[in-house]
C-alpha positions in Angstrom: 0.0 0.0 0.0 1.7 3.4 -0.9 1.6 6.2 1.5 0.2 9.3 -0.5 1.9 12.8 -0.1 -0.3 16.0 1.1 -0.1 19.7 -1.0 -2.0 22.1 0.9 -3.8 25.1 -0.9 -2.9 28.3 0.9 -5.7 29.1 1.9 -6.1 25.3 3.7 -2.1 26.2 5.4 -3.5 29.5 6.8 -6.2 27.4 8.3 -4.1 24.8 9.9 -1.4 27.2 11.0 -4.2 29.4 12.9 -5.8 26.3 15.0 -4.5 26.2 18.7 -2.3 24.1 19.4 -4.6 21.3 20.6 -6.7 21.1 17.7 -3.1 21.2 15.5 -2.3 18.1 16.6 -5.7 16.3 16.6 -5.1 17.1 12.9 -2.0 16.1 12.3 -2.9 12.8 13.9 -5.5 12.5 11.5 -3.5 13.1 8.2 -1.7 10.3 9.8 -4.3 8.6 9.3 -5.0 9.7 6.2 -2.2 9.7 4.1 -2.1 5.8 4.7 -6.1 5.3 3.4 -7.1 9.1 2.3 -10.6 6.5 1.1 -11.5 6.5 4.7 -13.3 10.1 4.0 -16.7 10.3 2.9 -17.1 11.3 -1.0 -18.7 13.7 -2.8 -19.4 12.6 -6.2 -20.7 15.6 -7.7 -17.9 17.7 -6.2 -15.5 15.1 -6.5 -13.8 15.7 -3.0 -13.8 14.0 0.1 -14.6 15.0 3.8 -12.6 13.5 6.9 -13.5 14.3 10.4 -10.9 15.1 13.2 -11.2 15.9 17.5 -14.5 13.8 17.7 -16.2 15.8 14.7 -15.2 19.6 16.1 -12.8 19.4 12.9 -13.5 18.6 9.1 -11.4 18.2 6.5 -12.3 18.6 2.5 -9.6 17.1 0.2 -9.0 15.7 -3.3 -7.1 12.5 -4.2 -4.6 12.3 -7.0 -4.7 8.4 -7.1 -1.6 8.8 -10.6 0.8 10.7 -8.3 -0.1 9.5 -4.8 -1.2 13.4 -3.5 -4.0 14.0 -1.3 -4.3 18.0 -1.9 -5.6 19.4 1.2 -8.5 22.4 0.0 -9.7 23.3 3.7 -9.6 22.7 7.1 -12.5 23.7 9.3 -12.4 23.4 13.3 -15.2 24.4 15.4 -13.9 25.6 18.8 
């Protein structure tokens, strides 16, 4: 099983980089997670993106998979505080 590599938009790196620390590492602990099965998600045909959940569903995820060069790109990261 190959373990995909994450791109993250801007606008998804300003997101991350203002979480509190706390909520920072719930998410890192689930790209974990997700870079070894980014299928975990829940997709969105019509968009054609997925949705992952992290810190018991206080944080969500949206990302596309780039299944030819093993990228998840990360478009957002939403965390309810």
């Amino acid at each position: 099983m190959a373990i995909y590599a994450i791109r993250w938009v801007d606008h998804a790196r300003e997101q991350r980089d203002s979480l509190p620390p706390e909520a920072r590492a719930m998410l890192e602990e689930a790209l974990r997670t997700l870079v070894r099965g980014p299928r975990s998600g829940t997709y969105d045909k019509r968009s054609d993106q997925w949705t992952a959940s992290f810190d018991r569903g206080r944080g969500v995820i949206l990302y596309t998979i780039e299944e030819r060069w093993f990228t998840i790109t990360l478009l957002r990261v939403v965390w309810l505080s």
